[in-house]
Kinemage of the C-alpha trace (Angstrom):
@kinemage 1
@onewidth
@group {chain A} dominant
@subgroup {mainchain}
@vectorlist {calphas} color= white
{ca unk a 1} P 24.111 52.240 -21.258
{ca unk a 2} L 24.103 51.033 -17.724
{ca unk a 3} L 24.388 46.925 -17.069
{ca unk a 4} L 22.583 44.871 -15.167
{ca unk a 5} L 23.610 43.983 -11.327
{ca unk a 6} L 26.604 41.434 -11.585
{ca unk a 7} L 25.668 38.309 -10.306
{ca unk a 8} L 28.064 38.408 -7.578
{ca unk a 9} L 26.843 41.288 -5.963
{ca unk a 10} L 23.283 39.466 -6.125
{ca unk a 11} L 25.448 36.464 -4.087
{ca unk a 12} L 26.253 38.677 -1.184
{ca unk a 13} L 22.863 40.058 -0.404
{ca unk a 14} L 20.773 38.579 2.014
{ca unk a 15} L 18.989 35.675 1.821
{ca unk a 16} L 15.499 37.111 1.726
{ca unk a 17} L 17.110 40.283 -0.390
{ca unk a 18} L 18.502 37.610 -2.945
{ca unk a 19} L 14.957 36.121 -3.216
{ca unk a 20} L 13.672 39.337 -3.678
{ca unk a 21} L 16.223 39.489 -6.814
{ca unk a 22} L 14.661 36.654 -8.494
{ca unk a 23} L 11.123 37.794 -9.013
{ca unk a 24} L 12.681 40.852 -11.062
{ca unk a 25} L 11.849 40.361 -14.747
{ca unk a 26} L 15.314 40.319 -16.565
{ca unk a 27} L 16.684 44.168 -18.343
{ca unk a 28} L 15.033 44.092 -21.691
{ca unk a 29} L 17.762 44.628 -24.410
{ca unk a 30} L 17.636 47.798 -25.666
{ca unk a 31} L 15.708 48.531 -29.452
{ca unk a 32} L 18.752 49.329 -32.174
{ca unk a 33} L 18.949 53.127 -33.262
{ca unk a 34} L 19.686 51.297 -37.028
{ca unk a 35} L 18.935 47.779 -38.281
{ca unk a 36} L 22.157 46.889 -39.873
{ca unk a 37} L 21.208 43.729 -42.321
{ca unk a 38} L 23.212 40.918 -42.467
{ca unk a 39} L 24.821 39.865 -45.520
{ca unk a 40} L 24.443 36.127 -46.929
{ca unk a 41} L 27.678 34.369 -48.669
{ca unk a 42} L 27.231 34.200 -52.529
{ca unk a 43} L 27.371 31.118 -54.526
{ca unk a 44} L 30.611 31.982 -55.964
{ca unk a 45} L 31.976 33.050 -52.428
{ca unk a 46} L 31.540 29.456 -51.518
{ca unk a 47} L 32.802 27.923 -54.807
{ca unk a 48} L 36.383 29.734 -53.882
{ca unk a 49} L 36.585 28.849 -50.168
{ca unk a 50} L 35.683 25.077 -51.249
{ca unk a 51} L 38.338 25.728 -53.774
{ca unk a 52} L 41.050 27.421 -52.069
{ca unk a 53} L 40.321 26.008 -48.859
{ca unk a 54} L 39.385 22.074 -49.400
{ca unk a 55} L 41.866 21.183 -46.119
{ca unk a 56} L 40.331 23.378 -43.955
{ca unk a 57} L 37.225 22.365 -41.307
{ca unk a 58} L 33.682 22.937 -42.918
{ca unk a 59} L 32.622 26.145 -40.374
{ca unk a 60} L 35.732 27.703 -41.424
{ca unk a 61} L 35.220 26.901 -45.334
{ca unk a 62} L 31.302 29.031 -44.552
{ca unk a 63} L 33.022 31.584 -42.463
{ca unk a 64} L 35.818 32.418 -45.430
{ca unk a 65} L 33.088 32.567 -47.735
{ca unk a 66} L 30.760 35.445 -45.531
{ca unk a 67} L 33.952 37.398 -45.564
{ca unk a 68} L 35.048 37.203 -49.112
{ca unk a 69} L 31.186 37.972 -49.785
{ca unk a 70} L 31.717 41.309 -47.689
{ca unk a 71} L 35.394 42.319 -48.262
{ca unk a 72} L 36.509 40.357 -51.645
{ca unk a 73} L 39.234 37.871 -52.242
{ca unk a 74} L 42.348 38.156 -49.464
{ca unk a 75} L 45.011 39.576 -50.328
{ca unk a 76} L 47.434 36.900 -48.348
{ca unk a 77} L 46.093 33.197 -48.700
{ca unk a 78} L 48.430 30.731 -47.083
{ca unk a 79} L 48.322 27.078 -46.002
{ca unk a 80} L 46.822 28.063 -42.755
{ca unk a 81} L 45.503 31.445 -42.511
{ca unk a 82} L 43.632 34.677 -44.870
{ca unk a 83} L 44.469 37.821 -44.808
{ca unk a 84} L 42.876 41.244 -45.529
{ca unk a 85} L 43.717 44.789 -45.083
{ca unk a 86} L 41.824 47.671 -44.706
{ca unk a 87} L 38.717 45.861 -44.598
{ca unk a 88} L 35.508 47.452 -43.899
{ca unk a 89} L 36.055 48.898 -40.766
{ca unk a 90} L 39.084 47.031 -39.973
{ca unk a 91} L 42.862 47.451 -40.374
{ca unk a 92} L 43.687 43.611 -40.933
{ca unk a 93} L 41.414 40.677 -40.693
{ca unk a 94} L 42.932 37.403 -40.458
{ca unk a 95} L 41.415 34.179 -40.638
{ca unk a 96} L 43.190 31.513 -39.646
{ca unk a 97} L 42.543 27.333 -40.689
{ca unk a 98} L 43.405 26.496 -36.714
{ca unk a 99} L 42.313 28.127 -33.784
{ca unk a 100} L 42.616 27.958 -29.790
{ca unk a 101} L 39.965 27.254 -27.605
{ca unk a 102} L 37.972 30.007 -25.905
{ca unk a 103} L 35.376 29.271 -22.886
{ca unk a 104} L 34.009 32.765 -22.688
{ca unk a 105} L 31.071 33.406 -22.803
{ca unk a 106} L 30.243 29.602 -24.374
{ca unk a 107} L 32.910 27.452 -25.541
{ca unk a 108} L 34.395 28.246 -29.161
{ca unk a 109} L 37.837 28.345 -31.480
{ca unk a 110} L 38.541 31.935 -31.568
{ca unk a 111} L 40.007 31.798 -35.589
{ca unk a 112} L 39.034 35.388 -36.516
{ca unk a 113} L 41.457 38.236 -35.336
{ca unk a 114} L 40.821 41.789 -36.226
{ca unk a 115} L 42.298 44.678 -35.403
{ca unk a 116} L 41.972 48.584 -35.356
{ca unk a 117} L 43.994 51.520 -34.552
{ca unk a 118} L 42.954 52.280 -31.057
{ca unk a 119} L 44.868 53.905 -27.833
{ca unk a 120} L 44.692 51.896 -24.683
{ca unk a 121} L 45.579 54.521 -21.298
{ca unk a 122} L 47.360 52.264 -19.306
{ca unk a 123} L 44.992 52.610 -16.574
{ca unk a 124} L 42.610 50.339 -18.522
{ca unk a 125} L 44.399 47.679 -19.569
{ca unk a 126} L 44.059 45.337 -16.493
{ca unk a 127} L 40.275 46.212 -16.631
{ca unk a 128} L 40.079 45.265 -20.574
{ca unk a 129} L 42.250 41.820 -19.859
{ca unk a 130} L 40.152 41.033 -16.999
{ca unk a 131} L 36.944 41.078 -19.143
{ca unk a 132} L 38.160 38.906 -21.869
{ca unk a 133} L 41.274 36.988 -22.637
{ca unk a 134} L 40.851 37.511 -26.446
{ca unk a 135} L 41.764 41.234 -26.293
{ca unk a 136} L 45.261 41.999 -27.303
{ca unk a 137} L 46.780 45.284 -26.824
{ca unk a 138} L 49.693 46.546 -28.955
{ca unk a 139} L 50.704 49.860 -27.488
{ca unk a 140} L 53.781 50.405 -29.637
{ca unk a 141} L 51.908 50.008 -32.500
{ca unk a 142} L 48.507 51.766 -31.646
{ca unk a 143} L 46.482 48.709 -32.562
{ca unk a 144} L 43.527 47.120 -30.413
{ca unk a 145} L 43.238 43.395 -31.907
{ca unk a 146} L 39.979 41.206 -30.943
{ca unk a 147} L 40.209 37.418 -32.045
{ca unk a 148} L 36.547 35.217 -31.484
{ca unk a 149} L 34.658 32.261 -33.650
{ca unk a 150} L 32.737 35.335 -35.804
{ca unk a 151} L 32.718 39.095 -37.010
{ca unk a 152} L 29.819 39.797 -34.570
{ca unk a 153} L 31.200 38.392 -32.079
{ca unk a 154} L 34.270 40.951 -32.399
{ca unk a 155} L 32.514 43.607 -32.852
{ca unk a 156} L 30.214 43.071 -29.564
{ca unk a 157} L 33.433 42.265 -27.847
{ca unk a 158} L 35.126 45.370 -29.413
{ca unk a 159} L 31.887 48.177 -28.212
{ca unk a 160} L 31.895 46.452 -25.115
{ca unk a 161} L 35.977 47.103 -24.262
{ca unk a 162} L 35.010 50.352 -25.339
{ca unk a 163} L 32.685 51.490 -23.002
{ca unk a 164} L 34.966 50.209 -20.174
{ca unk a 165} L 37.897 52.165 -21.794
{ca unk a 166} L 35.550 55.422 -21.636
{ca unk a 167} L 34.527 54.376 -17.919
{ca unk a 168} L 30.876 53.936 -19.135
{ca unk a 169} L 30.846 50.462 -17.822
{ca unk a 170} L 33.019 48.096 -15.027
{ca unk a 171} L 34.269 44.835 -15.890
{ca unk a 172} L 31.668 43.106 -13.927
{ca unk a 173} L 28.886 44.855 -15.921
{ca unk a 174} L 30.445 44.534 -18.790
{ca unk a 175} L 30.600 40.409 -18.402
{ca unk a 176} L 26.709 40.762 -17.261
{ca unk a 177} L 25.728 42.475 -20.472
{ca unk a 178} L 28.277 40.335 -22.555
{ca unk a 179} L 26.563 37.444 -21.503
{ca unk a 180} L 22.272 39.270 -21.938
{ca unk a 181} L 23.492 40.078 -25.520
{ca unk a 182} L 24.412 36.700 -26.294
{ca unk a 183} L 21.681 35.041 -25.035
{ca unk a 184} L 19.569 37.720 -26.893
{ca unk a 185} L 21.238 36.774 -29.940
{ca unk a 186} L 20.039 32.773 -29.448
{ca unk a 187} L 16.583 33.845 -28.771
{ca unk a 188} L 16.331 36.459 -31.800
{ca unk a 189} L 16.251 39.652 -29.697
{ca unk a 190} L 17.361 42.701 -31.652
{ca unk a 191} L 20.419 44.101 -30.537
{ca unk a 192} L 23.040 46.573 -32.310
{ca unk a 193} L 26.462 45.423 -30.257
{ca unk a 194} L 27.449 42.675 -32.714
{ca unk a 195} L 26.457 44.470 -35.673
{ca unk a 196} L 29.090 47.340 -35.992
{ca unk a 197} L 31.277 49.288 -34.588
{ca unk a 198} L 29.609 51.527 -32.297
{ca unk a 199} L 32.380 54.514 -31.895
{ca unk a 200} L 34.788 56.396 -33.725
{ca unk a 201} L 38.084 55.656 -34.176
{ca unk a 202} L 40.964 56.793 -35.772
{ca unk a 203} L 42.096 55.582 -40.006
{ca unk a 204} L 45.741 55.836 -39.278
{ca unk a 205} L 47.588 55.292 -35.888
{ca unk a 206} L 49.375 58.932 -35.821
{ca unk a 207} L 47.232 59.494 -32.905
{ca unk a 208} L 47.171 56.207 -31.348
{ca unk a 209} L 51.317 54.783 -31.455
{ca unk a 210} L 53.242 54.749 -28.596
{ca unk a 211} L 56.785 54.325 -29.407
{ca unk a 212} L 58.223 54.742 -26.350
{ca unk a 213} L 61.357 56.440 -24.429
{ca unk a 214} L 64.881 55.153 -24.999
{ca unk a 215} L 65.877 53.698 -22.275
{ca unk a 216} L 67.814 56.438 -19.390
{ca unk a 217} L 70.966 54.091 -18.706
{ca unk a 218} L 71.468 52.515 -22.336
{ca unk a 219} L 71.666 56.356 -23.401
{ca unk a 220} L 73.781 57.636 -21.119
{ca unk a 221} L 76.482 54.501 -21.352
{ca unk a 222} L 76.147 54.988 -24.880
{ca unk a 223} L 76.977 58.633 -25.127
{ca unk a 224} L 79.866 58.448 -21.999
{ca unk a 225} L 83.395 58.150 -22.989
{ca unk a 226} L 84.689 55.302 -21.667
{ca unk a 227} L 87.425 55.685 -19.201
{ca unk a 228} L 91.028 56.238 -19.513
């Protein structure tokens, strides 16, 4: 799927060329292949989060409940954060009581990291960091870790990174469309991104861990005799 013109391309047109730009009706989102329902928090969802979480700020208390709705009780519950593994799609989902401030694409507290196994070339990772901060890339480990303020918003931000890792999209139209899907999402527009993961990836991270070399020197001081 090909993005819309980045904005700052429109910038360095020509005057009359940029006025041109603006009679253009905006790119319709695209229909979704499969309507993916969401799921509403039960009544006894939200009778355990108000019980195990009575501390913690009222949107995180709802959010706790939609995922113990979808995925069960956590298996780690601490003072300050949830845990799951092997969650739905996900290797670990972690919910945390605190989170950090996020501008992109309208301010939020990204509390909700989750993570799958996923190889990163290294070709791609300045690309995937310059499209959104909240992307964390664990190389050793094989993991691709998304943190935001909600599960659709990870998984937009997750099939978005994706299609720049495959070259299907640049960073610039990857922002553009970032930002069309979100404001398709406040006016009720159908869209697919947030709802799922929209390409394979692998259950274990056999295929996806990169431990490394040992480092050239350190092995060679460690295996020469030391001198007489």
């Amino acid at each position: 799927m090909k993005m819309p013109v980045p904005l700052a391309i429109l910038c360095m047109l020509p005057v009359d060329a940029a006025l041109a730009q603006k009679v253009i009706a905006p790119t319709p989102l695209p229909t979704p292949t499969e309507v993916v329902a969401q799921t509403a928090s039960t009544p006894a969802a939200h009778e355990w989060a108000a019980h195990n979480l009575s501390g913690w700020p009222v949107e995180r208390q709802v959010l706790a409940a939609h995922l113990v709705t979808l995925y069960g009780n956590p298996e780690e519950i601490t003072p300050r954060a949830l845990t799951w593994y092997d969650n739905g799609p996900w290797k670990r989902t972690i919910l945390y009581k605190d989170g950090d401030l996020h501008r992109f694409p309208l301010p939020h507290q990204d509390v909700l990291w989750q993570t799958i196994n996923y190889k990163v070339p290294a070709n791609k990772i300045t690309a995937l960091m310059s499209y959104d901060g909240s992307i964390l890339i664990d190389r050793t480990r094989g993991e691709l870790t998304v943190h935001c303020d909600s599960e659709a918003e990870n998984f937009l931000t997750f099939n978005i990174a994706n299609t720049i890792v495959t070259g299907e999209n640049t960073v610039e139209q990857a922002l553009a469309y970032h930002g069309q899907v979100v404001e398709g999402l406040r006016i009720k527009e159908p869209e697919e991104y947030p709802q799922k993961l929209l390409f394979k990836y692998p259950k274990t991270n056999a295929t996806t861990a990169d431990p490394g070399e040992e480092a050239e020197l350190l092995r060679h001081l460690m295996t020469t005799p030391p001198a007489p």
